[in-house]
N, C-alpha and C positions, 0 to 999 in steps of 0.2 A: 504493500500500500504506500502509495507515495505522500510526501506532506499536505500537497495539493488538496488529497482526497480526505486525509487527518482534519484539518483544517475544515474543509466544508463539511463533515459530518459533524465537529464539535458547534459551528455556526446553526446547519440544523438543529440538531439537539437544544440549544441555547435560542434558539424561536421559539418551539416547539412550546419549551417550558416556558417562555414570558407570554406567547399567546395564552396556557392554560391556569397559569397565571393571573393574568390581567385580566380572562373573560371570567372566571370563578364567580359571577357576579360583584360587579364591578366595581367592590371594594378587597380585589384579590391583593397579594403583596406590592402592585407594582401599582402606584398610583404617584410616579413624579405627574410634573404639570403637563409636561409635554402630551405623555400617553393619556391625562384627563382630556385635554385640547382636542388629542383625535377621536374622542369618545366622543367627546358634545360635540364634535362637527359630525361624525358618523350618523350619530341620532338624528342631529339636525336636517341632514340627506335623508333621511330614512321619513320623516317626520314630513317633510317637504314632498317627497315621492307616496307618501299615504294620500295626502291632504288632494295632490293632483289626482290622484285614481276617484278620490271619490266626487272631486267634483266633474270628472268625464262620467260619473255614474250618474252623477244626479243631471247633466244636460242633457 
């Protein structure tokens, strides 16, 4: 196995666990501001793309 490959499986692994992490509901360990930042911009997309489906429903 070369360092290369070392390397990108400890980077996986290390996602892995901050994604499972961070989503635990959403007071998992990792809550700098940063990853709050992308959380309430995420919802806020998410929040934004409900609100347009229901008003193509109700037109």
């Amino acid at each position: 196995m070369t360092a290369l490959e070392l390397i990108g499986l400890v980077v996986a692994g290390y996602v892995v666990v901050a994604l499972l992490l961070g989503y635990s509901g959403r007071n998992g360990r990792l809550h700098g501001s940063a990853e709050r930042r992308a959380l309430k911009q995420h919802d806020a997309e998410v929040r934004r793309e409900n609100k347009a489906k229901r008003g193509a429903r109700r037109g």
